[in-house]
C-alpha positions in Angstrom: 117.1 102.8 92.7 115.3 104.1 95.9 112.9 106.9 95.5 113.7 108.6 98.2 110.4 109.7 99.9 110.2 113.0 101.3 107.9 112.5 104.5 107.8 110.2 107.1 104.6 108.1 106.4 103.8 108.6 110.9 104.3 112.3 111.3 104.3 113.4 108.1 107.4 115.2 109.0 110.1 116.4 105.9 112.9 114.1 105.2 114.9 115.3 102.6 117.1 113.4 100.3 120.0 114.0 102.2 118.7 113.6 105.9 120.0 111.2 108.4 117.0 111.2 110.3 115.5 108.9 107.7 114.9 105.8 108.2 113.2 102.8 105.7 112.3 99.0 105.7 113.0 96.8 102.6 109.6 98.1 101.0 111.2 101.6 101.3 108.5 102.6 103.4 109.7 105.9 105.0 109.5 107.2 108.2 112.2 109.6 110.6 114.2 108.4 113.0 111.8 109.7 116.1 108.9 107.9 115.0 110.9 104.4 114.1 112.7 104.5 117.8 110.0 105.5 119.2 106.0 104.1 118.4 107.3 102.1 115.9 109.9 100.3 118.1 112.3 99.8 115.3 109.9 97.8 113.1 107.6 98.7 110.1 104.0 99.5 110.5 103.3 98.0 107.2 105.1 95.1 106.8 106.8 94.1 110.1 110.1 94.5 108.4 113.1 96.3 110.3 113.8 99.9 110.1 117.1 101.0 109.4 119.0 104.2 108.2 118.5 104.9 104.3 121.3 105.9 102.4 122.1 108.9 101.5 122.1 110.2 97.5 125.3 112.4 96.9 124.0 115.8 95.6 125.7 115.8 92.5 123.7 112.8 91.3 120.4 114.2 92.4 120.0 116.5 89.4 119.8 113.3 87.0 118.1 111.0 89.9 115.9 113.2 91.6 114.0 112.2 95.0 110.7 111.2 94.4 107.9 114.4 95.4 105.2 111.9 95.9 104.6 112.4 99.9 102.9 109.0 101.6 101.2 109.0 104.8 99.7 106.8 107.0 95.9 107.4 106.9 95.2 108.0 111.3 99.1 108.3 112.0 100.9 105.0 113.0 98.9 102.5 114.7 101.2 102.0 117.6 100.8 106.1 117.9 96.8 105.6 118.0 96.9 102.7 120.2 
């Protein structure tokens, strides 16, 4: 089940379970859509995997499969964002 993260890992930005700005690769590795389009260019900084939009949880699921609260973020920002 995906934990849905509640940051993007870049800019540390909120993504909340039911966002559509979210996007993640196939680590679940979570950023929002700006920062994938843009200094990411569509590919994870982690693993080189591709970005794409994470699901959405229905809300009448989320009370017995929470998002996860555990907020992740890139130590500096992204690297293509310090480069």
């Amino acid at each position: 089940m995906l934990e849905l993260r509640p940051n993007c890992e870049c800019c540390g930005g909120a993504l909340p379970p039911d966002s559509t700005g979210a996007r993640i690769c196939s680590f679940e590795c979570t950023f929002c859509a700006a920062c994938a389009a843009g200094v990411l260019a569509g590919r994870c900084p982690n693993c080189g995997g591709e970005l794409v939009p994470r699901p959405r949880r229905p809300a009448e699921h989320l009370a017995r499969h929470p998002a996860s609260r555990v907020r992740k973020l890139k130590e500096g920002g992204c690297p293509a964002a310090s480069a």
